[in-house]
Every structure is written in C-alpha cells, then in structure tokens.
N, CA, C and O atoms as a GROMACS GRO file, in nm:
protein
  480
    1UNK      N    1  -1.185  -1.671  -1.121
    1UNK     CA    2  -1.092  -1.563  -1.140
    1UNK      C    3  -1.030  -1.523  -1.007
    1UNK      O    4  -1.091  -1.481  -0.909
    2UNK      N    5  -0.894  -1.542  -1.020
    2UNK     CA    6  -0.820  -1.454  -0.847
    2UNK      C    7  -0.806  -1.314  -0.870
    2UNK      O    8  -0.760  -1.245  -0.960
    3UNK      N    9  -0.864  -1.292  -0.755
    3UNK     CA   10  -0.849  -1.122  -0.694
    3UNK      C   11  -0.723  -1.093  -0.667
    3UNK      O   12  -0.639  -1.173  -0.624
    4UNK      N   13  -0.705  -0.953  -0.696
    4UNK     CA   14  -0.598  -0.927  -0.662
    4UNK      C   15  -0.622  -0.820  -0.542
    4UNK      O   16  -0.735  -0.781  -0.510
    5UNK      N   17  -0.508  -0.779  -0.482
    5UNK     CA   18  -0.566  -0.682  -0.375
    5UNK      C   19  -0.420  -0.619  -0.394
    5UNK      O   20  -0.320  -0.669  -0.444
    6UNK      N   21  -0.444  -0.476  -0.332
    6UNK     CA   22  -0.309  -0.375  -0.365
    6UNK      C   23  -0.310  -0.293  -0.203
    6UNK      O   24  -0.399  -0.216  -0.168
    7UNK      N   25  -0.207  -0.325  -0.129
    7UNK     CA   26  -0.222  -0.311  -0.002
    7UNK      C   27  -0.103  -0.207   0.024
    7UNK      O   28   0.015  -0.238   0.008
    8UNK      N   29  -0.144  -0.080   0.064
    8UNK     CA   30  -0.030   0.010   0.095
    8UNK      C   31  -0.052  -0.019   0.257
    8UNK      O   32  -0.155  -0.062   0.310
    9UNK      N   33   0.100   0.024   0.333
    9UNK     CA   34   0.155   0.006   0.415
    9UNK      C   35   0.146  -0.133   0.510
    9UNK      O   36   0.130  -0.151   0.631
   10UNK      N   37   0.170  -0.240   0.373
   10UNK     CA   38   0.204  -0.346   0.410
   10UNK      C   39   0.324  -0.412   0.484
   10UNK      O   40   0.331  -0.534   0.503
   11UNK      N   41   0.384  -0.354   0.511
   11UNK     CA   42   0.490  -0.373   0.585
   11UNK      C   43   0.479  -0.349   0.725
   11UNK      O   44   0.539  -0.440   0.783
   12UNK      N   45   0.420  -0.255   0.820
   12UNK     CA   46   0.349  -0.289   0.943
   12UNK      C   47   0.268  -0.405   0.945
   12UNK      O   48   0.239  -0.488   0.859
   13UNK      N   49   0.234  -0.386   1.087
   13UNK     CA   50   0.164  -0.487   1.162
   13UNK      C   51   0.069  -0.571   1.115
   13UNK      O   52   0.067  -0.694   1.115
   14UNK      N   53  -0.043  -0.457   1.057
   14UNK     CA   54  -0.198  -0.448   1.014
   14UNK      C   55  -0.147  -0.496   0.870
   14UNK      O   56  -0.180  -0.610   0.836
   15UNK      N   57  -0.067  -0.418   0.782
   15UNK     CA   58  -0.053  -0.486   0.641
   15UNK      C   59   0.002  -0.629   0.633
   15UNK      O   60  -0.059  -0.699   0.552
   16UNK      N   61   0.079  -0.675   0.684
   16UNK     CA   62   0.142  -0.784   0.703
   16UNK      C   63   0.017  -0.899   0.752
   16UNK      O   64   0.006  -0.989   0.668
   17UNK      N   65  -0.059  -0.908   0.849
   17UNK     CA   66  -0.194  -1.003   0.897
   17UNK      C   67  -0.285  -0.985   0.774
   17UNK      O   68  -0.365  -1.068   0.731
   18UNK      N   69  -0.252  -0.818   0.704
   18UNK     CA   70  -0.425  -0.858   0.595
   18UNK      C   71  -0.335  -0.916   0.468
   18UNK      O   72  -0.396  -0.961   0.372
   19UNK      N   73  -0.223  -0.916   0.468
   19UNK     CA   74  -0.173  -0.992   0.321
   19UNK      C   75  -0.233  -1.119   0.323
   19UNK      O   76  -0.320  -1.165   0.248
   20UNK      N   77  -0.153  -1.186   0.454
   20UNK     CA   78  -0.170  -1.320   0.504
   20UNK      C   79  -0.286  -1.387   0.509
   20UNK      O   80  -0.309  -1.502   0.472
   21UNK      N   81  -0.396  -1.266   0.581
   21UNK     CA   82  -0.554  -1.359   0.575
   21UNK      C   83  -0.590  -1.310   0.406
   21UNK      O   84  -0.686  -1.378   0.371
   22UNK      N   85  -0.553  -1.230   0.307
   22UNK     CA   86  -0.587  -1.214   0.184
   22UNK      C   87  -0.507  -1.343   0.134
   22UNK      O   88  -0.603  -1.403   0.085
   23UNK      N   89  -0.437  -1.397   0.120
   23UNK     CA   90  -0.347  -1.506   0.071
   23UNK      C   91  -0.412  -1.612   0.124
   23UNK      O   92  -0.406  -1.705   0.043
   24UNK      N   93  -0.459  -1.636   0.201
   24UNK     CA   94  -0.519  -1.797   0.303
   24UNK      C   95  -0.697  -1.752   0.184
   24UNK      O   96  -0.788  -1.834   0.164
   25UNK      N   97  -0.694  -1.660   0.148
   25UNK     CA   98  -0.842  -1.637   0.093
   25UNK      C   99  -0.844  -1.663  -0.092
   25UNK      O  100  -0.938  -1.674  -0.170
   26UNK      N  101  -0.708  -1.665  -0.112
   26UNK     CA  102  -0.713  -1.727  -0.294
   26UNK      C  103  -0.628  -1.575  -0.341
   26UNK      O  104  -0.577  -1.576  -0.453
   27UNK      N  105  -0.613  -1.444  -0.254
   27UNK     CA  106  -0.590  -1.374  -0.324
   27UNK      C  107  -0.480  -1.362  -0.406
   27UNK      O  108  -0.402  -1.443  -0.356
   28UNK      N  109  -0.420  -1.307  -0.507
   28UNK     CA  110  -0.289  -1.218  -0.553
   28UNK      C  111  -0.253  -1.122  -0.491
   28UNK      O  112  -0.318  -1.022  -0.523
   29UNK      N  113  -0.142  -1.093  -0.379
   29UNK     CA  114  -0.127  -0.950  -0.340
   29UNK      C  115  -0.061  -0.906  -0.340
   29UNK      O  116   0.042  -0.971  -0.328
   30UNK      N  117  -0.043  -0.728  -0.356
   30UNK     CA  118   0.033  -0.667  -0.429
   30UNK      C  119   0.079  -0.560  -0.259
   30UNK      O  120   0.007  -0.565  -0.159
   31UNK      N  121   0.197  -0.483  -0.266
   31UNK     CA  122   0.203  -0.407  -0.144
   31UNK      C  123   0.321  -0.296  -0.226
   31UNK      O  124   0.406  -0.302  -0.316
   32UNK      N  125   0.272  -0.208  -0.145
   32UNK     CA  126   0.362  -0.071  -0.171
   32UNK      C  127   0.448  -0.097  -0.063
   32UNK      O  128   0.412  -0.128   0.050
   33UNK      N  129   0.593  -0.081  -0.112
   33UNK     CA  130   0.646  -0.017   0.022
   33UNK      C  131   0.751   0.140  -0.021
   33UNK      O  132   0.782   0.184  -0.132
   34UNK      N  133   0.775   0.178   0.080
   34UNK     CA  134   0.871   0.264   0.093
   34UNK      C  135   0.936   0.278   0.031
   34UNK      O  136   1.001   0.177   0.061
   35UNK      N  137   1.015   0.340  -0.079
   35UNK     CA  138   1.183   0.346  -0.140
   35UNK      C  139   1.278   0.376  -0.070
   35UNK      O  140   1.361   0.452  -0.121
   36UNK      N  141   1.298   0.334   0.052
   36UNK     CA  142   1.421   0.385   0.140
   36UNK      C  143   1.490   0.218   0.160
   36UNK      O  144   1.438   0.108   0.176
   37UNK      N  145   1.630   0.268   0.147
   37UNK     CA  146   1.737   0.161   0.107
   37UNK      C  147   1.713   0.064   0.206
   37UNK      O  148   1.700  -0.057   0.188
   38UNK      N  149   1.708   0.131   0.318
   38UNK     CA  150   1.745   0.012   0.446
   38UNK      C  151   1.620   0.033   0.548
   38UNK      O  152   1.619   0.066   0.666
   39UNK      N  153   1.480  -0.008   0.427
   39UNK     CA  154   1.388   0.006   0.506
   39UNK      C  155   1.373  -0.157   0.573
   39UNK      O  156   1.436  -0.248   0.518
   40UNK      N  157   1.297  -0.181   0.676
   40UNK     CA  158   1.279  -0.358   0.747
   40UNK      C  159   1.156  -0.401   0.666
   40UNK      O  160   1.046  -0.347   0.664
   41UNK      N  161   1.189  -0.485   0.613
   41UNK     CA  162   1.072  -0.617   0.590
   41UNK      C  163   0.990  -0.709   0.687
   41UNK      O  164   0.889  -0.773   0.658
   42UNK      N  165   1.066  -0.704   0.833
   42UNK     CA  166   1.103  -0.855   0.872
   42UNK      C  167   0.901  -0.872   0.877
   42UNK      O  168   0.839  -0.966   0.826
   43UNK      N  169   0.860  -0.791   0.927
   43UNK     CA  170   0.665  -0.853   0.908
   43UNK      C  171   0.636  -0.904   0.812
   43UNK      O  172   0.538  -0.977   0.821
   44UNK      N  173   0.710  -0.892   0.660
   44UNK     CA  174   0.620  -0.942   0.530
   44UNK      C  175   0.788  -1.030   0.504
   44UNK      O  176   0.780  -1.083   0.393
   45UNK      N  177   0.890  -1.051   0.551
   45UNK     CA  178   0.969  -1.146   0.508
   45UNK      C  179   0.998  -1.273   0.487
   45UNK      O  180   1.097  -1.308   0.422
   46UNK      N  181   0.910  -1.357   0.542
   46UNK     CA  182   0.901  -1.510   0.466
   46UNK      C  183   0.812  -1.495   0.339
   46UNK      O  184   0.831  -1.565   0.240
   47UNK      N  185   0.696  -1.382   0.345
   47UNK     CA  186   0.603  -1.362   0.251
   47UNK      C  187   0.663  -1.359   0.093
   47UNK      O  188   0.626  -1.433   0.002
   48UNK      N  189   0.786  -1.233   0.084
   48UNK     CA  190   0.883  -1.203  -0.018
   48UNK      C  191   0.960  -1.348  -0.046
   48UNK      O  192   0.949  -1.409  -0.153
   49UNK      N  193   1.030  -1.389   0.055
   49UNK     CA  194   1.153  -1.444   0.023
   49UNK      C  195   1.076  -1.624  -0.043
   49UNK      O  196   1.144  -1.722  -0.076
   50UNK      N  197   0.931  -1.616  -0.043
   50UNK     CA  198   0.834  -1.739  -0.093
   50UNK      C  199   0.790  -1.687  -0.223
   50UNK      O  200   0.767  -1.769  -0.311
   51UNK      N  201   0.775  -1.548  -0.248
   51UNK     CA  202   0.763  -1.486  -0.361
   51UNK      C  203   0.574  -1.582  -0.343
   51UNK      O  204   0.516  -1.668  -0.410
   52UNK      N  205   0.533  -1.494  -0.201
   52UNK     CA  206   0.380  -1.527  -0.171
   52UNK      C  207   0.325  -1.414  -0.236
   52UNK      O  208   0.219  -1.436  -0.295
   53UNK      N  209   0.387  -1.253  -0.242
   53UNK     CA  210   0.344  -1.138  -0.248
   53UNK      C  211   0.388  -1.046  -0.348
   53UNK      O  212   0.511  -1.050  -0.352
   54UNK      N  213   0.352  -0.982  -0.415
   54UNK     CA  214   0.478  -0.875  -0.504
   54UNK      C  215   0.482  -0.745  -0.480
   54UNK      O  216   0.387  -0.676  -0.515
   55UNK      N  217   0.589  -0.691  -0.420
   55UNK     CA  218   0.609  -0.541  -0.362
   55UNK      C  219   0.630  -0.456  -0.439
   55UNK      O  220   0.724  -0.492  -0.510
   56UNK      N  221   0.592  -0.356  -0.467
   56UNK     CA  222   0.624  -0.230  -0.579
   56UNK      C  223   0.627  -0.074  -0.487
   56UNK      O  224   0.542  -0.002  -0.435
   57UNK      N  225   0.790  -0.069  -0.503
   57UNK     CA  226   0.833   0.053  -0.431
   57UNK      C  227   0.770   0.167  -0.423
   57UNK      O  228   0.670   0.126  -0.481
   58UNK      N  229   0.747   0.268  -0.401
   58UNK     CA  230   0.621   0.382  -0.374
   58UNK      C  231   0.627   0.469  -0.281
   58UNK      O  232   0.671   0.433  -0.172
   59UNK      N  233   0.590   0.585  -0.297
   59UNK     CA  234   0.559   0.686  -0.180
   59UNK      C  235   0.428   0.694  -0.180
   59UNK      O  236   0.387   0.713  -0.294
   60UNK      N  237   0.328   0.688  -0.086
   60UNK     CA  238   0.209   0.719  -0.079
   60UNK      C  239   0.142   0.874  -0.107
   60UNK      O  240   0.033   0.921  -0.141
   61UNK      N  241   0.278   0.923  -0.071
   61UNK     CA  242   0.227   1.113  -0.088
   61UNK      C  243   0.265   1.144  -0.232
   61UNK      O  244   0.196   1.235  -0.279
   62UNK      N  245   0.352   1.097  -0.312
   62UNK     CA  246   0.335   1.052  -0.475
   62UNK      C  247   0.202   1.023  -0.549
   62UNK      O  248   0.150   0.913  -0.535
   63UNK      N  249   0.148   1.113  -0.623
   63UNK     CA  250   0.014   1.056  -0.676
   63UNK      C  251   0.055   1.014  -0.775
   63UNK      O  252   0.031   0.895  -0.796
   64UNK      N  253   0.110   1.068  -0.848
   64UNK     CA  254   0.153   1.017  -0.987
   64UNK      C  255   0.235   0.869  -0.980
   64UNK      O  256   0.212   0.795  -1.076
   65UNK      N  257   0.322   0.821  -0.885
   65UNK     CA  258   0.405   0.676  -0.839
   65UNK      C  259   0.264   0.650  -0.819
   65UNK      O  260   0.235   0.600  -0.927
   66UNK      N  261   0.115   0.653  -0.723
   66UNK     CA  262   0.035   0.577  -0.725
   66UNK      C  263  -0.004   0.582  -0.820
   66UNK      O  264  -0.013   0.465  -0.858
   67UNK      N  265  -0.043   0.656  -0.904
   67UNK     CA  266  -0.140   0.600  -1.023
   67UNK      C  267  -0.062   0.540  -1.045
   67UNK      O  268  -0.099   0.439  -0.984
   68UNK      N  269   0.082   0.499  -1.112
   68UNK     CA  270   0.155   0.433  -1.228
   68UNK      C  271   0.089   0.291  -1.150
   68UNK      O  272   0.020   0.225  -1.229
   69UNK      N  273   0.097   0.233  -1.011
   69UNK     CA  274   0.152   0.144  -0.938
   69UNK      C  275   0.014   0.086  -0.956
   69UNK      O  276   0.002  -0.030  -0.994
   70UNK      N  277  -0.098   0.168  -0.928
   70UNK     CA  278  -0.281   0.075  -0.939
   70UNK      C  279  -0.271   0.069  -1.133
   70UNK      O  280  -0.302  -0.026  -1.206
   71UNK      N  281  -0.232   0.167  -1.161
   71UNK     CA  282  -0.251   0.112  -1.308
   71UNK      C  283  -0.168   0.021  -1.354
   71UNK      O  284  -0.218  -0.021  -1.458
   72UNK      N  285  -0.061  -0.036  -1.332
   72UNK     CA  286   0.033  -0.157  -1.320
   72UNK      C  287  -0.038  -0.280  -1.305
   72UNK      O  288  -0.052  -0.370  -1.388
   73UNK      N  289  -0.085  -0.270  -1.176
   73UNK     CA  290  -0.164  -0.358  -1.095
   73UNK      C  291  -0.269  -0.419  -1.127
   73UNK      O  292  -0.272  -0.542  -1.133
   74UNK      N  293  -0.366  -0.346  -1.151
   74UNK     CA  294  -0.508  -0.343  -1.146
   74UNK      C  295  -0.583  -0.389  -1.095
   74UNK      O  296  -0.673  -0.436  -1.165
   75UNK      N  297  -0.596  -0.405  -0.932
   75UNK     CA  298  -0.651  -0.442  -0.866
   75UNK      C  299  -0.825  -0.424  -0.837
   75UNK      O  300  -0.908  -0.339  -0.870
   76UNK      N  301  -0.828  -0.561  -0.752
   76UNK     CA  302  -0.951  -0.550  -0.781
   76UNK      C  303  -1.036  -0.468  -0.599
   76UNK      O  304  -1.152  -0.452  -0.562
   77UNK      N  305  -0.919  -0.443  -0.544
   77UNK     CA  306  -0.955  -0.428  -0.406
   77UNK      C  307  -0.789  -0.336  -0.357
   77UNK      O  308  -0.678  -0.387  -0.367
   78UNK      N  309  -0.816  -0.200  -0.308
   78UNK     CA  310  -0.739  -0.143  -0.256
   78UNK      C  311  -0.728  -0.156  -0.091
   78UNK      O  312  -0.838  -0.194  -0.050
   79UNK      N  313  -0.661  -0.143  -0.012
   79UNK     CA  314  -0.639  -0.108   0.129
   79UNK      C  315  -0.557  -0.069   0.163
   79UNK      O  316  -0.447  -0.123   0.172
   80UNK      N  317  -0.598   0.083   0.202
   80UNK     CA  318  -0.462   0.186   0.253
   80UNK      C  319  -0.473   0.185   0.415
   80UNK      O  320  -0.547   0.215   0.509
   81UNK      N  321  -0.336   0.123   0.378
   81UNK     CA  322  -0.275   0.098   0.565
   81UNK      C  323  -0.201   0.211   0.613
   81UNK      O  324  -0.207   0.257   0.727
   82UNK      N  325  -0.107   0.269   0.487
   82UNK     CA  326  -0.060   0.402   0.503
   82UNK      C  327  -0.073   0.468   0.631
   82UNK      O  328  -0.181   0.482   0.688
   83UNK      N  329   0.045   0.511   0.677
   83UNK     CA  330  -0.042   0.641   0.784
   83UNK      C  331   0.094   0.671   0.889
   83UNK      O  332   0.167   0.595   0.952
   84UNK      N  333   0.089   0.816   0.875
   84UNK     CA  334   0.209   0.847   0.952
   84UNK      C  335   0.141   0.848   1.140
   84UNK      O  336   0.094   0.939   1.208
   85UNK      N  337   0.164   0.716   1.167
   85UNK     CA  338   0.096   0.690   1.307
   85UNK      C  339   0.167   0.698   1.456
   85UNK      O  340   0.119   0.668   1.565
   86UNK      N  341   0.321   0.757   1.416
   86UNK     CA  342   0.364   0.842   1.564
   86UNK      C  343   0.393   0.944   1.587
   86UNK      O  344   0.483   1.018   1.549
   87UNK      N  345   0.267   0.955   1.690
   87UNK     CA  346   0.241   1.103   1.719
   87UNK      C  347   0.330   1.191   1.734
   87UNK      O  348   0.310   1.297   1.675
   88UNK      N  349   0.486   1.174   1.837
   88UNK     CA  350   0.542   1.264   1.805
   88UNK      C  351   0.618   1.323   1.699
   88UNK      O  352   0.674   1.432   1.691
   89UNK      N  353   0.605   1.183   1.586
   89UNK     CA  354   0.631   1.246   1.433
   89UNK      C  355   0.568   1.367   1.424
   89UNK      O  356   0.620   1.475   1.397
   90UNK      N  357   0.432   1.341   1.452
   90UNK     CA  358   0.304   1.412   1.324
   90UNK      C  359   0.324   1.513   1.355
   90UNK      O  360   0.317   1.597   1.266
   91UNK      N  361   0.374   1.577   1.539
   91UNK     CA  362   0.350   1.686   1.566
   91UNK      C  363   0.503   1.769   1.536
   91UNK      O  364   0.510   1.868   1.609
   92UNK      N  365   0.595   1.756   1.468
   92UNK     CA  366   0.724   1.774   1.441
   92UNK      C  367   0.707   1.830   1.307
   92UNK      O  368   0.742   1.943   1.276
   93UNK      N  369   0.635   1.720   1.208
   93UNK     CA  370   0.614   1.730   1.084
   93UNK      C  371   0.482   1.707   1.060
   93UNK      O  372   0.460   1.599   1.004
   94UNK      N  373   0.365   1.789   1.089
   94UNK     CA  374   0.248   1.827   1.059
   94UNK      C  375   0.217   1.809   0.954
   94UNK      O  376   0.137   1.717   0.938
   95UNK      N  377   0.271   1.899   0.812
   95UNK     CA  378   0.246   1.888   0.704
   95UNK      C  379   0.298   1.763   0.676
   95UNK      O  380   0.250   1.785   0.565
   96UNK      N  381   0.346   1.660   0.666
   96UNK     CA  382   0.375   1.552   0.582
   96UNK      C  383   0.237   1.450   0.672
   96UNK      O  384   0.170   1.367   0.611
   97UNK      N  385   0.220   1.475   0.802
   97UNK     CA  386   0.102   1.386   0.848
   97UNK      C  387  -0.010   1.420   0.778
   97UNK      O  388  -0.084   1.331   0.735
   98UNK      N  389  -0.037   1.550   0.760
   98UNK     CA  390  -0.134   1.572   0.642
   98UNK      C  391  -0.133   1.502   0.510
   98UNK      O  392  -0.225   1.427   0.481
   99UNK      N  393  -0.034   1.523   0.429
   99UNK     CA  394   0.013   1.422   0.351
   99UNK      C  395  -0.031   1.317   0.329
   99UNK      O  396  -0.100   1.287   0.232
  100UNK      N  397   0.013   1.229   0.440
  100UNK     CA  398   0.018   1.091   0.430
  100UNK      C  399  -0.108   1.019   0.471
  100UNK      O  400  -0.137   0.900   0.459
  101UNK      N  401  -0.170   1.114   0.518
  101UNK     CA  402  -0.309   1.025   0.625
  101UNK      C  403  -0.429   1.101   0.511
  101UNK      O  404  -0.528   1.031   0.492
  102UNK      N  405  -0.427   1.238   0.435
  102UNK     CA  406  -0.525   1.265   0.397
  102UNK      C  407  -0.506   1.322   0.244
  102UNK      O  408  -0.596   1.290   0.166
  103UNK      N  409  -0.406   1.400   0.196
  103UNK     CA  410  -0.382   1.389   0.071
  103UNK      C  411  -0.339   1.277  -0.020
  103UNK      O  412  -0.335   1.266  -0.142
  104UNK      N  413  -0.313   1.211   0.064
  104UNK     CA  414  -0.247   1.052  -0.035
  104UNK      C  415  -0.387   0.947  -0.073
  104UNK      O  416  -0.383   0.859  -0.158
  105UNK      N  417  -0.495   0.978   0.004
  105UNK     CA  418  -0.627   0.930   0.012
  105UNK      C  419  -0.665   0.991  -0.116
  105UNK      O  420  -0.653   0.915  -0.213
  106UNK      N  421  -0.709   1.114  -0.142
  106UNK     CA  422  -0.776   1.159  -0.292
  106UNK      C  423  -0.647   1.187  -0.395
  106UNK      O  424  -0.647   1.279  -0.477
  107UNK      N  425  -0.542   1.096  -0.378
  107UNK     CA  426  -0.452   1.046  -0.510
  107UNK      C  427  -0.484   0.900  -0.522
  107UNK      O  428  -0.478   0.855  -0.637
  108UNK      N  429  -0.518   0.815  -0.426
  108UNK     CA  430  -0.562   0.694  -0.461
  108UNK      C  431  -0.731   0.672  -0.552
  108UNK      O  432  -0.769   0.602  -0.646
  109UNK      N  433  -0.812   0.804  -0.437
  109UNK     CA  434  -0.908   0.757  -0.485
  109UNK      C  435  -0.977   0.825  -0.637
  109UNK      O  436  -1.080   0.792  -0.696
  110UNK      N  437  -0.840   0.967  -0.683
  110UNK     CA  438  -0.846   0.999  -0.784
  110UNK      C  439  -0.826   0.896  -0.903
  110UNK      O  440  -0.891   0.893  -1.007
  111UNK      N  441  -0.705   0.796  -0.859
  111UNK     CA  442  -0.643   0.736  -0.926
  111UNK      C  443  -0.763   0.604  -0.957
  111UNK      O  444  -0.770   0.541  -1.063
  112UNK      N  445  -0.805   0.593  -0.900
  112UNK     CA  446  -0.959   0.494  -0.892
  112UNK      C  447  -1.058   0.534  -0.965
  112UNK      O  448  -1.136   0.455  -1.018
  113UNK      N  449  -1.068   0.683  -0.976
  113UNK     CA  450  -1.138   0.720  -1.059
  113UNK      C  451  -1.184   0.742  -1.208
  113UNK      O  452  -1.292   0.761  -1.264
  114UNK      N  453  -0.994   0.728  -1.265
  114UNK     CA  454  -0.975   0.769  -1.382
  114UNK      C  455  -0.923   0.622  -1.451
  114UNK      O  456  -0.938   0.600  -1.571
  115UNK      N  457  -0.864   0.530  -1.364
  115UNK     CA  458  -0.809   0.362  -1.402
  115UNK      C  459  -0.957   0.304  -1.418
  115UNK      O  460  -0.997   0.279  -1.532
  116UNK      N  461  -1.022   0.287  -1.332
  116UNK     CA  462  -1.142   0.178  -1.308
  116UNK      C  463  -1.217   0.206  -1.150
  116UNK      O  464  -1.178   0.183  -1.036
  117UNK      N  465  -1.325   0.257  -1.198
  117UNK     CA  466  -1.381   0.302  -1.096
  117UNK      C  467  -1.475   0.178  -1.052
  117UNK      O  468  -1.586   0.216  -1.018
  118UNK      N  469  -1.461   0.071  -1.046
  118UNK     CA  470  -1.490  -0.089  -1.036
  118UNK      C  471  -1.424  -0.112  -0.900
  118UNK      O  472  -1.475  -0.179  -0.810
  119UNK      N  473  -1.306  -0.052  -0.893
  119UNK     CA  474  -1.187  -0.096  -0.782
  119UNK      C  475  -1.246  -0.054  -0.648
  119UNK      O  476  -1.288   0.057  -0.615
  120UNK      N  477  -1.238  -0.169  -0.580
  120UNK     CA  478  -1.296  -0.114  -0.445
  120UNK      C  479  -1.210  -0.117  -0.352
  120UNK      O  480  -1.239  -0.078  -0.239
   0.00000   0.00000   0.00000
C-alpha cells in the first residue's frame, strides 16, 4: 500500500527536500500551498510540471480549508512546514504569527482528531 503524506508549506526550502526524499521513498504527496495569484513555485516546480506531487490551495490559519483538504486527502502522515518565519514580519504582524505557527497547529490536529486519529 503507498503512503500518502500531506505536507503544508511545501513550497519553501524544507517542504520542497521532504517532498523529494518522501517521493525517492514510494510516497504519494500531497502539499498545501498558498491561494495567492502570483505566489513562486520555482522549489517544487519540476515536481508540478511532472505531475510528481498534487497541490491543494489553502490557508493554514483556515481550519475549516484544512479540514476539507486532510479530509480530501487522507493522509497517512502530516508535516507542517507552515510558519510565518521572518522575524520582521512576526513583529509587524504578531497576531497572524500567532496564527500561523500556533493556532493553525490545533486546526490540524483538531482536524486529525475528528477525520482519523490514525494520521500521524
């Protein structure tokens, strides 16, 4: 049976290397990205344009877009890469770094709870 894996903030650095070593490993992988029009791919873009990966648009601070997106999915393995990680963002917009680094965590792992609490 192939695993699937559901990888938010696959589109950085870190998501982009764990698709790749998840794909060299048998997986199916799935990635959230952003809904912004003219967001960059270019880290996961041979990945897409091979149709190695399947992307499903998303906000991480959306609980309800995550549940729809793991219950879509149904993965068998989550990894939240997520994370509003420049600092002078966070300190501009505090509340959305909250958001994104720690409320978007107990919508995933709510959403884990009530889909299949199997999902690791």
């Amino acid at each position: 049976m192939i695993k699937k894996a559901l990888i938010t903030g696959i589109t950085g650095m870190d998501g982009s290397h764990l698709a790749e070593f998840l794909l060299e490993k048998g997986y199916e992988v799935h990635g959230v990205k952003r809904h912004v029009a003219t967001y960059n791919l270019k880290n996961i873009e041979y990945l897409v344009d091979k149709d190695k990966i399947a992307l499903h648009d998303g906000d991480i601070t959306d609980t309800a877009n995550i549940f729809q997106i793991i219950k879509k999915v149904q993965p068998d393995e989550i990894y939240n890469l997520a994370a509003q990680s420049h600092a002078g963002v966070s300190f501009k917009a505090p509340e959305n770094a909250v958001d994104v680094c720690g409320r978007a965590v107990v919508g995933i792992l709510e959403a884990v709870r009530q889909i299949n609490p199997k999902i690791r």
